[in-house]
C-alpha positions, 0 to 999 in steps of 0.5 A, a space after each residue: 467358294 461361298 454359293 448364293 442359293 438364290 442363284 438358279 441351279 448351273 447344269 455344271 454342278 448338276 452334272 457332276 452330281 449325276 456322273 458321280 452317283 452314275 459311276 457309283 451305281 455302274 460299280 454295284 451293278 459289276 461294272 468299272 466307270 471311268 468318266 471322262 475329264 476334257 483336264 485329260 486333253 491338256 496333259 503333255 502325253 494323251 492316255 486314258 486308263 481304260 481298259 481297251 482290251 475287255 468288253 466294255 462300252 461307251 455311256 454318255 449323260 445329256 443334262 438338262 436342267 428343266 424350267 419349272 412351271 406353274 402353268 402349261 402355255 400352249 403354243 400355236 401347234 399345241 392343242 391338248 395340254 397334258 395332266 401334269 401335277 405341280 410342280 412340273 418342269 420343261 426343257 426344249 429339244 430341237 430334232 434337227 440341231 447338232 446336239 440331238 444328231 450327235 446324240 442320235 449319232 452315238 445311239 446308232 453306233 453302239 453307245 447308251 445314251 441319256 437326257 438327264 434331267 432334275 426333278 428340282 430347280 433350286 440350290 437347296 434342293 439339290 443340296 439336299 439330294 446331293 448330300 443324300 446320294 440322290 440327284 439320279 433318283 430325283 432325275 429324269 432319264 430317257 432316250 433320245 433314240 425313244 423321244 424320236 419314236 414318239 414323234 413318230 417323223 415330226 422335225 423342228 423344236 418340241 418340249 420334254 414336260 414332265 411331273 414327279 412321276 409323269 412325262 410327255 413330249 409334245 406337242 401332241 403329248 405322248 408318253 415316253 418311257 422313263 428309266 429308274 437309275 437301276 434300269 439305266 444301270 441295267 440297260 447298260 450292262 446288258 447292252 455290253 454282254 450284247 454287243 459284246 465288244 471290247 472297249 476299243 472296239 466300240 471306241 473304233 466305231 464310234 471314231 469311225 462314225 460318218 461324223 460332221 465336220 463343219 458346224 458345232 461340235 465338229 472338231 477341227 481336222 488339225 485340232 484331231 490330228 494334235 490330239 492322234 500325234 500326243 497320245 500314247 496309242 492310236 486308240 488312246 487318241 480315238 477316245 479322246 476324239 470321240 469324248 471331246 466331241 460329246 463333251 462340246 455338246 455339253 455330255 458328259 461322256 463315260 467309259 464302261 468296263 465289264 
């Protein structure tokens, strides 16, 4: 397949960039990552090859691909304007929509979890940190858990803005902490000796969760009752659950053993 570079940059090829060099840095840092592939879920017999009995975890990945700016508008609640270089990029969260409470939802039941956002916005520049193995060192990554600190119980949409070496959720604009990729990496291995759980005990939880059932992301009760009957094990059938149910929030969910 020929790709237009003049095509704006799709989250798809974006994320698996991301997830590739995620699965290799875990590795360096002793960790097995396995992410999940929804290709999985249309095999006539579910199973994962996870190991669910050693200490592991779970890690999910948010994409976001920010809109590149030369110019901060601000909006009618907005009265600073952030010191930003150019060029900074921008990506929308809404607090109350059903793709940040999931996220929330998965932070407060055990899994590490990631905005991932890219410091570029054209094919060729992701080419480029694709071909050198750095389309992590050129992302931004946070956490939902600290942006909702930040907004210190404000609701409705807000903005993540961001430079080369800067980042701010507005619209007050507040600093939120940023992660290199070795600190994520870090972040999640000292999170598994932590909690030191089991792969299928943390799967369990996250099954267990006080989840929607109606609205987006929410899978159908017959839809999780298909995906329990063909699976291999009952934990087999868990994870798929709980993976599809990332995966149709548009995360990338991936399996972390220790």
């Amino acid at each position: 397949m020929v790709i237009n570079l003049h095509e704006r940059l799709s989250e798809f090829s974006y994320g698996y960039g991301v997830t590739r060099e995620i699965e290799a840095l875990l590795q360096s840092f002793g960790c097995v990552a396995t992410p999940f592939l929804p290709s999985l879920i249309h095999e006539e017999e579910l199973g994962f090859d996870v190991a669910f009995g050693s200490p592991g975890g779970i890690l999910l990945a948010q994409f976001k691909l920010g809109q590149e700016l030369k110019r901060f508008r601000r909006t009618a609640n907005e009265a600073t304007v952030p010191s930003l270089d150019h060029p900074f990029w921008q990506f929308r969260i809404d607090i109350g929509g059903h793709q940040f409470q999931r996220l929330i939802e998965f932070e407060n039941s055990g899994a590490q979890v990631f905005y991932s956002a890219p410091r570029f916005a054209t094919w060729q520049a992701y080419e480029a940190a694709f071909q050198s193995g750095n389309v992590l060192g050129r992302s931004l990554l946070v956490k939902p858990s600290e942006i909702l600190v930040e907004l210190a119980g404000a609701t409705g949409l807000h903005r993540i803005a961001y430079d080369m070496t800067r980042r701010y959720v507005c619209s007050d604009p507040r600093n939120v902490r940023e992660y290199a990729p070795e600190q994520m990496a870090t972040s999640v291995r000292e999170n598994l000796q932590k909690e030191n759980r089991t792969m299928g005990e943390q799967i369990e939880r996250l099954y267990s969760r006080k989840r929607p059932r109606r609205g987006p992301g929410a899978l159908q009760v017959g839809r999780i009752e298909s995906l329990m009957e063909r699976a291999s094990s009952e934990l087999d059938g868990m994870a798929a659950v709980v993976a599809l149910e990332a995966w149709t929030q548009g995360a990338q969910l991936i399996f972390v053993n220790v």
